[in-house]
C-alpha positions in Angstrom: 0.0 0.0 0.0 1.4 3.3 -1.2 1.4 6.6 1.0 -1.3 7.7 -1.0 -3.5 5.2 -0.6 -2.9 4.8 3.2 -6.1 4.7 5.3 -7.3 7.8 7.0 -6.1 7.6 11.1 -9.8 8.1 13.0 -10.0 8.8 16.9 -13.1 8.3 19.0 -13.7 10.5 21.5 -16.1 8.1 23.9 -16.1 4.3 24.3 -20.2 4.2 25.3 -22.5 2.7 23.2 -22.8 4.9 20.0 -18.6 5.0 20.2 -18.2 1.4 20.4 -21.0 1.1 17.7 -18.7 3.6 15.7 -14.9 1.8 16.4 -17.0 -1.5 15.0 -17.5 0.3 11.8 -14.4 1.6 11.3 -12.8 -1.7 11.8 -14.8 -2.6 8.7 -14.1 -0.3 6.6 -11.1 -0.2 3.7 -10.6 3.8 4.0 -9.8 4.2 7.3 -8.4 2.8 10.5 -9.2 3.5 14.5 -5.9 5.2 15.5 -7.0 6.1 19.1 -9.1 6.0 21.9 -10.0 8.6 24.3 -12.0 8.4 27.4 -11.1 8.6 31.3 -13.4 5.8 32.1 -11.6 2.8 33.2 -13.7 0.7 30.9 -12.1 2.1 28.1 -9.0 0.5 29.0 -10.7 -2.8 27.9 -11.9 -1.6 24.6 -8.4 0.0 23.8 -6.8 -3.3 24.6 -9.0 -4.8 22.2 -8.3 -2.8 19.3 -5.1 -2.7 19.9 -4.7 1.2 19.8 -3.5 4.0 22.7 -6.4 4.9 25.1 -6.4 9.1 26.1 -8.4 10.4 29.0 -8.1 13.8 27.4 -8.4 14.9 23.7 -5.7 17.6 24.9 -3.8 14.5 25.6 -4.9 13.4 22.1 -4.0 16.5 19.9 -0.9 16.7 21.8 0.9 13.1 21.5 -0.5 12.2 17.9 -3.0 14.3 16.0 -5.5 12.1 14.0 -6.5 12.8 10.3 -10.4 12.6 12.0 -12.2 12.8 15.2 -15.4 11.3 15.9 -17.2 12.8 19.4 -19.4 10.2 20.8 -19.4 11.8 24.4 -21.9 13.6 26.5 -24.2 16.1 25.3 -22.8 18.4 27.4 -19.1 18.0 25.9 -20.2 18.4 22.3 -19.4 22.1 21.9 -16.5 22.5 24.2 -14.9 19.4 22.4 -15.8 20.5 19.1 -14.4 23.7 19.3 -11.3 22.1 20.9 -10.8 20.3 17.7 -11.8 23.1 15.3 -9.0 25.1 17.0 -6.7 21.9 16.2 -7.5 22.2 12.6 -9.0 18.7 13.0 -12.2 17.2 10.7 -14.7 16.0 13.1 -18.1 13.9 13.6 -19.9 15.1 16.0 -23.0 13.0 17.5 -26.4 14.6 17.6 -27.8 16.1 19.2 -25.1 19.1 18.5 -25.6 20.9 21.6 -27.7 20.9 24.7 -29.4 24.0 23.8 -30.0 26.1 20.9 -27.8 29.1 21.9 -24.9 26.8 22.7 -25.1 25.0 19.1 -25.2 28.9 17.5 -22.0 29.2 19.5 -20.4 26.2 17.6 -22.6 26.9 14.0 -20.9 30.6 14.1 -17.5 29.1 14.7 -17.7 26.2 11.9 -19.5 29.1 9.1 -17.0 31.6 10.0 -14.1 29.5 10.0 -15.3 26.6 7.0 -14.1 24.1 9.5 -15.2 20.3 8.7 -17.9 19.1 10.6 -20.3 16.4 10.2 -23.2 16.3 12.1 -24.0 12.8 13.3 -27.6 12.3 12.3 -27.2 8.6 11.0 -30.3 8.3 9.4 -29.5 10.9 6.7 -27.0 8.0 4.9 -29.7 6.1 4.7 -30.7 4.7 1.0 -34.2 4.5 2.4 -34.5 7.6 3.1 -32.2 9.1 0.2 -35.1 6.8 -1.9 -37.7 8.3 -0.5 -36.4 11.8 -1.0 -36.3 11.1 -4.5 -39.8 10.1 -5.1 -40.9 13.4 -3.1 -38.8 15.5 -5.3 -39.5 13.9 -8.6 -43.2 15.5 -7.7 -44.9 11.7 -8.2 -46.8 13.2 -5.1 -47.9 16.0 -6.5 -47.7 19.1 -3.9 -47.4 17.8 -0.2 -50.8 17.9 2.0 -50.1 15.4 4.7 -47.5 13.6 6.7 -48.7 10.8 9.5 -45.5 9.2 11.6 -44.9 7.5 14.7 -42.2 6.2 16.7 -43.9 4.1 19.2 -41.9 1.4 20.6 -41.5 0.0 24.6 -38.2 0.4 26.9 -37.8 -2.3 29.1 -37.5 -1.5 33.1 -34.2 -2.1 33.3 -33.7 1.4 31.1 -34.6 3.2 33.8 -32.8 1.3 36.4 -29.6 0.9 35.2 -29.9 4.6 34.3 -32.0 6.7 37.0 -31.8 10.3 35.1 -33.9 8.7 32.3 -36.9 9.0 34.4 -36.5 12.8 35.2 -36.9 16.2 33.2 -34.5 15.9 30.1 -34.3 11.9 29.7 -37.6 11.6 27.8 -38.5 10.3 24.3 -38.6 14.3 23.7 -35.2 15.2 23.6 -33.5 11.7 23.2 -35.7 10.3 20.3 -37.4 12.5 18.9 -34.5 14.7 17.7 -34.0 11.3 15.3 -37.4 11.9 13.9 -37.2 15.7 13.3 -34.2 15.3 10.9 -35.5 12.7 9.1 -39.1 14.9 8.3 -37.2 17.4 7.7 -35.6 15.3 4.5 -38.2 14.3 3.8 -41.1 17.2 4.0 -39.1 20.8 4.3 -38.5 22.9 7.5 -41.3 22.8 10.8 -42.0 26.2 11.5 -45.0 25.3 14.3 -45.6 22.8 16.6 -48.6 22.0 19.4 -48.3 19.0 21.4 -49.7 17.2 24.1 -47.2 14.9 26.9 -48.1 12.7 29.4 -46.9 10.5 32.1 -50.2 8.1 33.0 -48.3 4.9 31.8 -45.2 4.9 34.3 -46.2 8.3 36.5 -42.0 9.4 36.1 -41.2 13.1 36.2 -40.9 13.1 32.6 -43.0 12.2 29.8 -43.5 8.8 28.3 -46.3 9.5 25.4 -46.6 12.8 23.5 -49.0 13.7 20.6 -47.9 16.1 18.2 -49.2 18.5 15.4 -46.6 20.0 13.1 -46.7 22.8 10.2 -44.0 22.7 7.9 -42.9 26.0 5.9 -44.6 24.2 2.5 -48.0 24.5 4.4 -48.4 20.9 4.6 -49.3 19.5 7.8 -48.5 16.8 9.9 -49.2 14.4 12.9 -46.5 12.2 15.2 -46.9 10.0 17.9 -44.3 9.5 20.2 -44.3 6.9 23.3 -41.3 4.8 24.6 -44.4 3.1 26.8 -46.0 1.5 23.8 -46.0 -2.0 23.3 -45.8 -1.1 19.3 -43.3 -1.8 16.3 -44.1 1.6 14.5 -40.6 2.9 14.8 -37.7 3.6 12.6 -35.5 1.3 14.7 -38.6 -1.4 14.2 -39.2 -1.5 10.8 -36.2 -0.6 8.9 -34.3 -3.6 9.5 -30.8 -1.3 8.9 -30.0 -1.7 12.6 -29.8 -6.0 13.3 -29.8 -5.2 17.0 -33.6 -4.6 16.7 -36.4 -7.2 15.5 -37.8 -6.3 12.7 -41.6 -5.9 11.1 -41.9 -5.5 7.3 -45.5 -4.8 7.4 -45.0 -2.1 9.4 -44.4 1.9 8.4 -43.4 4.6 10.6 -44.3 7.8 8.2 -46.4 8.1 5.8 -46.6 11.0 3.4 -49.5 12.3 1.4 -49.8 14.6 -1.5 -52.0 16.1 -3.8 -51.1 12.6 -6.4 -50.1 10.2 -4.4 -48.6 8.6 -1.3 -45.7 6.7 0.0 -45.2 4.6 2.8 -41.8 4.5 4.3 -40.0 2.0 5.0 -41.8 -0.5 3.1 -42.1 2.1 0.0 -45.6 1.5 -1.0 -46.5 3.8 -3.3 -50.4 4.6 -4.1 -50.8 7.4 -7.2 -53.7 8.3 -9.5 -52.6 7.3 -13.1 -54.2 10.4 -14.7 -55.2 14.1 -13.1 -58.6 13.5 -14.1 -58.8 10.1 -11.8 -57.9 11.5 -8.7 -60.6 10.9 -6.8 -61.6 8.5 -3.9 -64.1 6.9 -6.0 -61.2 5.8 -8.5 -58.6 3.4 -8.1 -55.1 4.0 -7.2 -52.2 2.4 -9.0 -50.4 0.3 -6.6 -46.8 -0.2 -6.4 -43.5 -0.1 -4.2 -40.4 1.5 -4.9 -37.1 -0.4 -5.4 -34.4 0.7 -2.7 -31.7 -1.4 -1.0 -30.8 -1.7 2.4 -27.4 -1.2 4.0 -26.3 0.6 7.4 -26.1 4.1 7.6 -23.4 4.4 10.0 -20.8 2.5 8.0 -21.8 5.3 5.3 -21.6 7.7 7.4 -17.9 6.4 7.8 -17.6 6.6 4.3 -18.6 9.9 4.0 -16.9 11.4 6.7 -13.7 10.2 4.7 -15.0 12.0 1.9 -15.4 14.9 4.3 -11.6 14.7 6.0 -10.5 14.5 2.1 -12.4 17.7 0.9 -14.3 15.7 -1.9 -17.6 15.8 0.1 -19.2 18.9 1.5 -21.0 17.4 4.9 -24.5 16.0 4.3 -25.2 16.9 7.5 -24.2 20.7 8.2 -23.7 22.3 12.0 -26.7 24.4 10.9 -28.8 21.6 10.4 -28.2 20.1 13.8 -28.7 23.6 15.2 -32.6 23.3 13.2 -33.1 20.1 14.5 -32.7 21.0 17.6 -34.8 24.2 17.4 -37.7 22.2 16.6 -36.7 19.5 19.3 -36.7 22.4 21.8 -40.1 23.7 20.3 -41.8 20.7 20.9 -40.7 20.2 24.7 -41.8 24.3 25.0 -45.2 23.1 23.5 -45.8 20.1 25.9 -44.8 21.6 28.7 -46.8 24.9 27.8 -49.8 23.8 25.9 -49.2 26.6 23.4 -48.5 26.4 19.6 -44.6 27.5 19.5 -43.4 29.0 16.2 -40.2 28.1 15.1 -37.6 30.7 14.2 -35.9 29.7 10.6 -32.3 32.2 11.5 
């Protein structure tokens, strides 16, 4: 292998879950290689000993000793910005995991930082590699729809007890479905559908009686003027997630006669993930009296976060601009912040676009 062709060296800056589920991908892929570890836990020490590679407690420790061609931050929330920042200052490329920041002024912070300075950093919103979803972005914009009217979507799905247990925060302000699942499902309607610019919602706690929610209800207005509906509830003994029916994450059983969004327009509809499609043949026909023509779109399956290793190479590399910008996690999390606002408030919150 000649120096050109020598495999990007990647860090990863947290050995938790989403880390590990990171180094696993890396170790897969032909483009790059896990050069470090860094995390002051001391069961990091068993994961660097696995891979072989030097385990920092600090990324100052890091940038000092051996600067990487990549970072990847998979540490707490409240480490994102400080860490990112650290890095930008380094002149290093870095993924950072959603959400960006643990507020909307803090990710302004950071979005101000990486716009004034160009510096390259990918968002970690997973889904957005998706071929699913990059399918299903192509059918709406290729106007088989017609104009957008409608979007229905759910992520209903149960945590077990021993969520709660292991992790007691979960089951106070800040640890609901709100702000750790739902952030998933704002980026992916905003693919799909446009910006949110309003939300109204309704929470509640009847099923476990924690501090924080467990089921919320949701209306949504997106700048298009099509409107929408979600149901949210870790408490639901339901397979109407992404996680559920997707089958992109093996970790999770799988239903393939289950959707978790459904979009409408003013021609058709599609059901994602299955990709049914439903569409009037002729202008004239569209009526509910007439049949549809029935069909499902071809995609393929594969898992986002190994292309989202991909493209971060394409990122450190400057072919690739990041799919998923600083500003988009900032306007994920806007809307994410809008719809806690509206639960807790019982008011419709609009939703600043600068």
């Amino acid at each position: 292998m000649t120096a050109t062709t020598l495999p990007l060296r990647i860090a990863v800056a947290g050995a938790g879950t989403i880390g590990l589920a990171h180094i696993a991908v890396i170790q897969q892929s032909t483009r790059c290689t896990l050069s470090a570890i860094v995390d002051p836990s001391e069961s990091a020490v068993a994961a660097a000993a696995a891979h072989d590679v030097p385990l920092y407690k600090t990324l100052d420790a890091l940038l000092a000793h051996d600067k990487p061609d990549g970072i990847i931050l998979a540490t707490p929330n409240a480490l994102h910005v400080p860490q990112a920042l650290q890095c930008i200052a380094a002149g290093v490329p870095i993924l950072l995991e959603k959400p960006i920041a643990t507020t909307v002024q803090e990710a302004r912070t950071l979005v101000d930082k990486v716009e004034a300075t160009g510096a390259k950093v990918l968002i970690g919103h997973h889904r957005a590699h998706s071929p699913i979803m990059a399918k299903a972005k192509d059918v709406i914009r290729s106007g088989r729809l017609g104009a957008l009217v409608a979007v229905m979507g759910s992520a209903t799905f149960f945590k077990p007890d021993s969520y709660f247990s292991d992790a007691p925060w979960r089951r106070e302000i800040g640890g609901g479905p709100i702000l750790i699942n739902m952030i998933h499902e704002v980026h992916n309607l905003r693919m799909l559908c446009g910006d949110i610019v309003a939300v109204q919602a309704f929470k509640s706690n009847a099923t476990r009686g924690f501090a924080v929610e467990d089921t919320v209800a949701m209306n949504l207005r997106f700048a298009s003027g099509a409107l929408g509906t979600f149901m949210l509830s870790d408490a639901s003994a339901s397979a109407r997630s992404w996680e559920q029916t997707s089958q992109e994450n093996k970790a999770y059983t799988s239903y393939d006669d289950e959707d978790c969004y459904v979009i409408s327009g003013t021609r058709g509809s599609l059901s994602v993930p299955t990709m049914r499609l439903k569409t009037y043949a002729r202008d004239e026909d569209r009526s509910w009296w007439k049949p549809f023509e029935v069909g499902a779109v071809e995609m393929v399956r594969e898992d986002p976060l190994a292309r989202q290793i991909d493209h971060l190479c394409d990122v450190v590399q400057g072919k690739a601009e990041p799919l998923v910008t600083a500003r988009d996690g900032l306007n994920n999390l806007r809307v994410t912040e809008a719809i806690a606002q509206a639960a807790h408030t019982g008011l419709m919150v609009e939703i600043s676009q600068t």
